[in-house]
N, C-alpha and C positions, 0 to 999 in steps of 0.2 A: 559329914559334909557341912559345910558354914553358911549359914543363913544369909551370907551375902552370894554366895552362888547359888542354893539355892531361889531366892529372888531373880538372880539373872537366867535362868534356867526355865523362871515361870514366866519369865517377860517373853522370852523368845518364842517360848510356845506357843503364847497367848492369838502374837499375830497369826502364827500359821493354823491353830485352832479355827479363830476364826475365817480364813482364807479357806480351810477344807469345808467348813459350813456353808460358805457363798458357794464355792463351785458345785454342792447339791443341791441348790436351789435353780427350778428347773428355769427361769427366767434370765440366768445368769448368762449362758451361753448363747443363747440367740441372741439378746442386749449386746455382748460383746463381740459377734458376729457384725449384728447391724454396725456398730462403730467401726469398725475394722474396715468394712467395704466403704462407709462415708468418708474414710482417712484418706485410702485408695483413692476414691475418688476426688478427694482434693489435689490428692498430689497432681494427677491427669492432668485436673481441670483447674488452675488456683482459684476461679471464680466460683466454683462449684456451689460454696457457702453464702454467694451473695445473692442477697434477696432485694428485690428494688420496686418503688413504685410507678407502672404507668398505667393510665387515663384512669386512674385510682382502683386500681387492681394488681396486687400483690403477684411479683414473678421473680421467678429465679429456680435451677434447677433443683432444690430442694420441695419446690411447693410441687414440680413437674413431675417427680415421682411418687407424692400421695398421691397427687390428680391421676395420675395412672394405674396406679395400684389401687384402686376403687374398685372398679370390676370385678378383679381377683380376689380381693379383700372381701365382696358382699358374696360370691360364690364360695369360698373358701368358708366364711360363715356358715352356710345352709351343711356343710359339707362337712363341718365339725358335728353338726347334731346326728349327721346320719350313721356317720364313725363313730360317736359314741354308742351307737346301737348296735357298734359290729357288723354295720354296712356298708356299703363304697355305692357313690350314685356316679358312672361313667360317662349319663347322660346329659351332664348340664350346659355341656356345650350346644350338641343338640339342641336342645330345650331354648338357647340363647336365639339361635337360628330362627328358632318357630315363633318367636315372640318379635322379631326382625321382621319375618314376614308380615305376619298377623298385623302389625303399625301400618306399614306398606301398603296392605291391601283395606282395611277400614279407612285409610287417608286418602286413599286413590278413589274409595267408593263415598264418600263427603261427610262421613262421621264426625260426629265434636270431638274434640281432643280426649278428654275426662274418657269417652265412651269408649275411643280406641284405648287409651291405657287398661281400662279394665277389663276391655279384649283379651288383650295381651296377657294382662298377669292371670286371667282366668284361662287361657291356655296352656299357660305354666304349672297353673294348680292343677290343670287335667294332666298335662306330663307325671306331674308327683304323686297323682293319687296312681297312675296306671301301673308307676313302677310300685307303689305302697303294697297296690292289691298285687303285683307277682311275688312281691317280699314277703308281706306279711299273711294274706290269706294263702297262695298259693306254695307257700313256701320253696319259692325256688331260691337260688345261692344268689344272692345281689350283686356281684359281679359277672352273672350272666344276663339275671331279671335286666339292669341296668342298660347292658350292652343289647339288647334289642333298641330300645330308645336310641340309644348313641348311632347305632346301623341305618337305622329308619326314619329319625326324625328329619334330616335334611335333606333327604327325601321328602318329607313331607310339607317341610317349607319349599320346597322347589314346588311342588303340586299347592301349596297357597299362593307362589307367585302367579299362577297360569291361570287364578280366577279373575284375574283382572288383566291378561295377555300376557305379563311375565315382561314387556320389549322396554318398559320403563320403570327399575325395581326402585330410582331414586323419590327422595319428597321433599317438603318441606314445611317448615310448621315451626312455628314463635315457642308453641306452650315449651314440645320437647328439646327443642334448642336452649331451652331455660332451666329445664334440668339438668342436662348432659354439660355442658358448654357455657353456658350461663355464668355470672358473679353474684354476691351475695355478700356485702361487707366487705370488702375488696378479696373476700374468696371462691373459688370457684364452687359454684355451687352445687355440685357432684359430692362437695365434701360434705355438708352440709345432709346429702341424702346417706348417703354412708354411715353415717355418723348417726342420722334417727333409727335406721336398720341396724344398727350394732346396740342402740341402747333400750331399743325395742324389742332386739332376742336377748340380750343379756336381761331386761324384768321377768321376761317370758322362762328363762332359765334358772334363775337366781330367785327369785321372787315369787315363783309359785313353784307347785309340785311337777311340774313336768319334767324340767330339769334333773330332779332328782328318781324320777321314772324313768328317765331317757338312761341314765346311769347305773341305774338298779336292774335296766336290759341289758343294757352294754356288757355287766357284769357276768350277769349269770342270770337269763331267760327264764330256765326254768324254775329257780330261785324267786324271780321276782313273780312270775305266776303262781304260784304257794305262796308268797305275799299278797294275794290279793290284786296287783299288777296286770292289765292288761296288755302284755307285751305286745301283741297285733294290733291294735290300735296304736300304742305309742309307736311300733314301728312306720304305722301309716302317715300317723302327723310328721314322724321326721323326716319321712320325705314329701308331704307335702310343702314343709318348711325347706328344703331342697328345693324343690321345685319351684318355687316362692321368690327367694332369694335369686336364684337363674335367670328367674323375667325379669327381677328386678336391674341386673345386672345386664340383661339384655335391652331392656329400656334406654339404660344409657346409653350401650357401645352403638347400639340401631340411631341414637339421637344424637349422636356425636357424628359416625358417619355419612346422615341423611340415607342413607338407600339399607336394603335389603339384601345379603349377602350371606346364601344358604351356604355358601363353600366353604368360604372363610371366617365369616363372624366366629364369634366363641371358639375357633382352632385351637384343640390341646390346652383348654382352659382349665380342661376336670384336671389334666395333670399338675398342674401349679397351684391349683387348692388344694390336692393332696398334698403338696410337697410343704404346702405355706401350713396346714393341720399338720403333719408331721414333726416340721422343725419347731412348728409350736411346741413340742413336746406328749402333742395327741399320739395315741398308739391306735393302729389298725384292729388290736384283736379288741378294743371298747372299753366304754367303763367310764371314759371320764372326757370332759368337753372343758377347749380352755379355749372360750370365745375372744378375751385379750391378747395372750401369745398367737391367735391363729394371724389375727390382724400383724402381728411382730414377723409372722410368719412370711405373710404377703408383701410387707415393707422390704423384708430382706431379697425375696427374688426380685423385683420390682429395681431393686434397689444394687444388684449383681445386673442384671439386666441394659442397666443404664451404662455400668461400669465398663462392660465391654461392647455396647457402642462408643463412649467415650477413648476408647484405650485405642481405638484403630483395627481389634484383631480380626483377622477376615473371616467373612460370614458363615466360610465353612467351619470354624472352628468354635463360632459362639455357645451350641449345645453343647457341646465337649467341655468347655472351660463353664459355663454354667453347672453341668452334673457334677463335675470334679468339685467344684468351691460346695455343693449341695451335699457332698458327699461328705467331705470333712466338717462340717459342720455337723450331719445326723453322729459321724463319729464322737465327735467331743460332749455330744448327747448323752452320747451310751456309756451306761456305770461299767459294765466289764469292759468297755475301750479304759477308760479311765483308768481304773483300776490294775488293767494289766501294765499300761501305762506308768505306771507307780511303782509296780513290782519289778518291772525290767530296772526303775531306775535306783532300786533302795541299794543300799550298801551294802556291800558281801558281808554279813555275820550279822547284822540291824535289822530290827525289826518295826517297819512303823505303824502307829497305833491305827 
């Protein structure tokens, strides 16, 4: 063989070498996801990409779906730690409710602002420790521990409305309208909380040993207790971190809609954290937490979401065309999809490396 083909031989490979190296990098497919649906969505919308200033506050439908995907984005968060442990919290919706209430009813009964939020997120913390203790001390399966919460907490925001009569769940109030709803730089300033909460669990993760506790359970419990590991505590903290995240998350949606709204608020919010952890590339059975792709995660449904209010398709068929685009995406995830993928297409007698 002659050194000139050879050469051409190594050139050729070279790119696709490195093209099979990017497509195992697990960042790659969601990244290419999210562009794909923003593409979409230009065509829809040609304005979609424009972003313009009024009364010095930055808009346009790209800043609309960070500002929306916040909620998901800081649940979705709590939700990553608790899957790293090998558990699922079902109840964060719940959990959103009850912290909905809880504003409602301190603000109706003439609380400082400060005092009601710490209401709130210390009702959340009681949420996460109560499912901690069915996880962790009582060892029940956290897809059941959870689902009590989920059954019974909106109930129990409905029984928070009734301490104050229930006939008027609405409020109002400067502080949390400044959170929720607010600007900040000409941005909204919901990003701005989002954004402390992701770099305040990412030190908490990264940055000391928890993270790496939360992982060493995820992996293998028993394992990390013969390490020394207190698995049941760390289980506890991740769902108090869970629960945590949920009020916070409920903070906003409660101060964005002014009232209290045990039926609806947080609806089927746990399932789009799972799904925004999952297309992160989080795996259910634990082990490992990717607090960046879960955010990548949240931007994408968020970001599907918008696509098909824009597109026109009728209401019936929104979850339908949401699961399906959710669906091919986890596919393009998976190394045996992939993989077989490749086999079906290689050439009858070739074998590629």
């Amino acid at each position: 063989m002659s050194r000139e083909h050879t050469n051409s031989v190594g050139l050729t490979a070279y790119p696709r070498a490195v093209l099979v190296r990017l497509a195992e990098k697990r960042a790659v497919w969601p990244l290419l996801a999210l562009a794909l649906i923003l593409v979409v969505d230009g065509f829809i919308s040609p304005e979609f990409f424009s972003i313009r200033i009024v009364e010095g506050h930055l808009f346009g439908s790209l800043v609309d779906v960070v500002y929306r995907s916040m909620p998901t984005a800081v649940v979705a968060l709590g939700m990553a730690v608790v899957i790293g442990t090998k558990g699922i919290d079902l109840s964060v919706g719940a959990v959103i409710a009850i912290c909905g209430a809880m504003i409602t009813w301190r603000l109706h009964m003439g609380d400082p602002p400060l005092i009601v939020l710490g209401a709130a997120l210390a009702a959340a913390l009681l949420c996460g420790l109560w499912n901690g203790l069915l996880v962790a001390l009582l060892d029940i399966q956290p897809i059941v521990a959870t689902l009590i919460l989920m059954v019974s907490g909106r109930g129990i925001a409905q029984m928070i409305n009734l301490l104050y009569g229930g006939t008027d769940p609405s409020f109002s109030s400067d502080f949390f309208a400044a959170i929720s709803t607010g600007h900040l730089a000409m941005l909204p300033s919901r990003l701005f909380v989002g954004a402390g909460i992701f770099a305040l669990l990412w030190l908490l993760m990264r940055r000391t040993a928890f993270g790496l506790f939360v992982e060493a359970v995820g992996g293998n419990a028993a394992a990390a207790d013969l390490a020394g590991i207190d698995a049941k505590m760390i289980k506890l903290a991740a769902y108090l971190v869970s629960g945590l995240c949920a009020g916070l998350a409920g903070v906003v949606i409660t101060a964005d809609t002014h009232t209290s709204d045990p039926v609806s608020a947080g609806l089927y919010i746990e399932l789009d954290a799972i799904l925004a952890v999952v297309i992160g590339g989080g795996s259910l059975a634990g082990g490992r937490v990717y607090l960046g792709l879960t955010l990548l995660g949240a931007l994408i449904i968020q970001s599907l979401t918008t696509s098909i209010l824009m597109s026109g398709v009728p209401p019936e068929y929104n979850l339908v065309v949401k699961a399906l685009v959710v669906l091919i995406v986890l596919l393009l995830q998976s190394h045996k999809f992939r993989a077989r993928i490749r086999r079906s297409a290689r050439p009858a007698g070739k074998h590629l490396p």
